[in-house]
Backbone as a ProteinNet text record, in pm:
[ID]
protein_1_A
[PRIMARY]
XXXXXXXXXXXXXXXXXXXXXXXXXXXXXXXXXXXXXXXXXXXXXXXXXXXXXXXXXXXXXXXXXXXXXXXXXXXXXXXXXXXXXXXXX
[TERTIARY]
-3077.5	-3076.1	-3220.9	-3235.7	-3371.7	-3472.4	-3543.9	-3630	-3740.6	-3821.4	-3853.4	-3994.8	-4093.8	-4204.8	-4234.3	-4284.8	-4323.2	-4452	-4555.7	-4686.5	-4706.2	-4779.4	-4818.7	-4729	-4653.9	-4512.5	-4596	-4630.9	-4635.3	-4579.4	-4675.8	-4617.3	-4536.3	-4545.1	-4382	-4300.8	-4263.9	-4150	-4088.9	-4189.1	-4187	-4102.4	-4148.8	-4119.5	-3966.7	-3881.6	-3772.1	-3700.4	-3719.6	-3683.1	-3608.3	-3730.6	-3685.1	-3562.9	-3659.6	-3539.6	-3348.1	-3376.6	-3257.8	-3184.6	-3229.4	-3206.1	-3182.5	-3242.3	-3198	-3101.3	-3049.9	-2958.8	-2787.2	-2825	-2701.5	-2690.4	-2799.1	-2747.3	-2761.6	-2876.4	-2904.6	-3023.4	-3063.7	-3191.7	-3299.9	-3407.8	-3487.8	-3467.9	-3478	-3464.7	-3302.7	-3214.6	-3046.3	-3051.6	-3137.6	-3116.6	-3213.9	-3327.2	-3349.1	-3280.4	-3204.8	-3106.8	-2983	-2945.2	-2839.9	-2880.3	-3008.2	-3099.2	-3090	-3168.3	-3190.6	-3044	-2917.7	-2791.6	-2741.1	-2761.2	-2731.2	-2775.1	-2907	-2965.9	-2962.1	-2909.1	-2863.4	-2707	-2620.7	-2537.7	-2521.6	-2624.3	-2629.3	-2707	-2761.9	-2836.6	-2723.7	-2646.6	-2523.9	-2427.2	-2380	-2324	-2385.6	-2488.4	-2559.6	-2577	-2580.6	-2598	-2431.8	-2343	-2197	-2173	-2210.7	-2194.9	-2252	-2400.7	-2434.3	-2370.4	-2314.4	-2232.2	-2131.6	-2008.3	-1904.5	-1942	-2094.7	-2108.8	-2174.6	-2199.8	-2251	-2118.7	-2039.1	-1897.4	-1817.8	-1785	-1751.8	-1841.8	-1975.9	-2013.6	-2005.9	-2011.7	-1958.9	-1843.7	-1747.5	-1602.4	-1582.3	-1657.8	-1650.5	-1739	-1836.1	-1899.6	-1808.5	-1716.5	-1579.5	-1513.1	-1486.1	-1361.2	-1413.5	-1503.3	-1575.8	-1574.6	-1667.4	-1673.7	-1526.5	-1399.5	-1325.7	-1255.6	-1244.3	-1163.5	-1240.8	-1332.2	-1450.8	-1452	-1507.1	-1545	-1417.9	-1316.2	-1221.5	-1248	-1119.8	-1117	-1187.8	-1238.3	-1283.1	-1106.9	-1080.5	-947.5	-930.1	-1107.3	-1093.3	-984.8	-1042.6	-988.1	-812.9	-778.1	-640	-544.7	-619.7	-513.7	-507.2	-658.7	-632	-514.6	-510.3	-382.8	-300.4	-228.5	-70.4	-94.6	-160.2	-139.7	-112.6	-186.4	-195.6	-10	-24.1	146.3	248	252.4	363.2	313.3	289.4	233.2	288.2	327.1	386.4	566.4	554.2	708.9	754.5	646.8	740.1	709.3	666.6	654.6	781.5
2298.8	2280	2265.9	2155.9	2161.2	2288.4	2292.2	2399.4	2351.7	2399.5	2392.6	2497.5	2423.2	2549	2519.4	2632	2596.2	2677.3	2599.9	2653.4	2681.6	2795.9	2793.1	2791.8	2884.9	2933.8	2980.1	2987.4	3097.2	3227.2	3303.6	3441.2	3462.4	3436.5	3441.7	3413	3266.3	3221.2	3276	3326.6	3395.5	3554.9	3632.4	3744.4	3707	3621.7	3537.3	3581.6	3471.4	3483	3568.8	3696.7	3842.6	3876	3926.2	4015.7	3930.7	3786.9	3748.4	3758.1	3735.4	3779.7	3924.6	4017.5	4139.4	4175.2	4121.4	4151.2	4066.7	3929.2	3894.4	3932	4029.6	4073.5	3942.9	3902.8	3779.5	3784.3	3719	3761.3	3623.2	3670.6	3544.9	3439	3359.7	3272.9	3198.6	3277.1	3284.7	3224.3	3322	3278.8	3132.1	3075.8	2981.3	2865.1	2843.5	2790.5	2769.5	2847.2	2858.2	2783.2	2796.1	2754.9	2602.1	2555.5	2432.2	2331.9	2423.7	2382.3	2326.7	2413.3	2428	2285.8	2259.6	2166.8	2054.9	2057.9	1917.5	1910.1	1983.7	1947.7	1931.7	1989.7	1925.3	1774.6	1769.2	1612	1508.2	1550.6	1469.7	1485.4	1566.3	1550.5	1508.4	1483.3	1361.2	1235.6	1267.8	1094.9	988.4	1114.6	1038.5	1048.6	1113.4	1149.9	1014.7	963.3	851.2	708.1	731.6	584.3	617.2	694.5	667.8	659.4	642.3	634.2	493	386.3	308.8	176.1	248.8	201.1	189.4	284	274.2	212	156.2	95	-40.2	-100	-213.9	-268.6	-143	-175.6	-187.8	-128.7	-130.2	-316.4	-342.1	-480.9	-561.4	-562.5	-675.5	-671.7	-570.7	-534.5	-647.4	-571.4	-617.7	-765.4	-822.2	-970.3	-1056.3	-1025.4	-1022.1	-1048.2	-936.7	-901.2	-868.3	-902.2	-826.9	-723.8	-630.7	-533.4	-450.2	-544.7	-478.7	-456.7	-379.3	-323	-199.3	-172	4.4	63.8	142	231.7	326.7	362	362.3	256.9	139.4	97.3	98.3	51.8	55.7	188.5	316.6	431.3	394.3	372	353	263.8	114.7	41.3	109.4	133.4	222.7	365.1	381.8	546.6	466.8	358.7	307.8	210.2	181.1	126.5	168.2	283.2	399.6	494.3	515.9	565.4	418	299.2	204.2	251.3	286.6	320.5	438.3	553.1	650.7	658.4	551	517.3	470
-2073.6	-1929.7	-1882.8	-1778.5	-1750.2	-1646.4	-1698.1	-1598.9	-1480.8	-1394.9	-1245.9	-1289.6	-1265.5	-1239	-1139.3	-1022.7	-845.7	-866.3	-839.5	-818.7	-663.8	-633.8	-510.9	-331.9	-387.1	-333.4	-221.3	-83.7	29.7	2.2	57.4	0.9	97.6	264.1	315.8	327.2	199.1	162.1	53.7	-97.2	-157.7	-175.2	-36.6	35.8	88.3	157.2	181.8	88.4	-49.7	-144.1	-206.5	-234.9	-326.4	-186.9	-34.5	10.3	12.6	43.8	-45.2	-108.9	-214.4	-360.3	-332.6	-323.3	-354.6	-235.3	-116.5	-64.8	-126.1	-198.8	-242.7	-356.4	-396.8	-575.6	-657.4	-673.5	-725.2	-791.1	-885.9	-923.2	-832.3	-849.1	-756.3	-809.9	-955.8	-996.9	-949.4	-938.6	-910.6	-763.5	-712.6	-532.9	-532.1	-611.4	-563.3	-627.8	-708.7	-778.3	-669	-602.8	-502.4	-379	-333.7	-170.2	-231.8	-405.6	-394.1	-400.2	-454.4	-447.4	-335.2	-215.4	-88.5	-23.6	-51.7	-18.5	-63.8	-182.7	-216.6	-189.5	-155.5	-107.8	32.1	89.2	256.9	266.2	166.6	169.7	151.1	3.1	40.1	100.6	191.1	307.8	437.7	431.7	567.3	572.6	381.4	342.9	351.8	335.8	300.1	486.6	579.9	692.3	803.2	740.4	797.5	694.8	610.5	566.8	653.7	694.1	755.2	885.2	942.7	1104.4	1113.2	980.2	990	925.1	913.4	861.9	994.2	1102.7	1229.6	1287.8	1315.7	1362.4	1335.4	1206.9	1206.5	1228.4	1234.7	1239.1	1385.1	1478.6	1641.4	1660.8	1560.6	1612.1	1593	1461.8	1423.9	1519.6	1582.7	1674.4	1803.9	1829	1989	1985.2	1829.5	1831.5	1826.5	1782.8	1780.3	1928.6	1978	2100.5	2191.6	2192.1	2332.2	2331.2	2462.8	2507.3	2560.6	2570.9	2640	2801.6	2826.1	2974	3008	3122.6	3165.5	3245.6	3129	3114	3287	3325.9	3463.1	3518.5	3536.8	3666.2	3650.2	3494.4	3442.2	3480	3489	3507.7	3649.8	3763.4	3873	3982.7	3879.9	3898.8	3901.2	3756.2	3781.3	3841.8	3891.5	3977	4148.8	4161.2	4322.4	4298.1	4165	4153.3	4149.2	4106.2	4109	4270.9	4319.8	4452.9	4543.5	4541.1	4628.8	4612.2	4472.9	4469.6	4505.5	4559	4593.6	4789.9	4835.4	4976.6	5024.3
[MASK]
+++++++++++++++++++++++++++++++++++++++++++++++++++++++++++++++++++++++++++++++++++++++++

């Protein structure tokens, strides 16, 4: 398995670290194994997070180029509320 040497750690990241570690019962090497885990799985969940927002966005440009912009749903509820309001006059 491959190994990680970190030169020149801050000692109040360092300090982080141990009380970490010694609160999850972990050894330091354990807890930074876990933080750099963490972090690569939040990297790929932003990365898979901005493909499906760049996937809806093209899918909203097909749409639009397609079918336009559509209607403002305002004025549409406003019609049938002023149309149903003629029928109970």
């Amino acid at each position: 398995m491959p190994s990680l040497t970190i030169r020149d750690i801050p000692e109040d990241v360092m300090e982080w670290l141990r009380r970490t570690a010694k609160e999850e019962k972990r050894s330091v090497n354990s807890q930074a194994l876990q933080w750099f885990e963490e972090a690569a799985g939040n990297r790929a969940r932003r990365e898979g997070m901005l493909k499906i927002v760049q996937e809806i966005q093209a899918s909203s440009k097909e749409t639009y180029r397609r079918h336009g912009l559509g209607s403002d749903s305002t004025k549409l509820i406003r019609q049938m509320r002023d149309e149903r309001g003629k029928h109970l006059r």
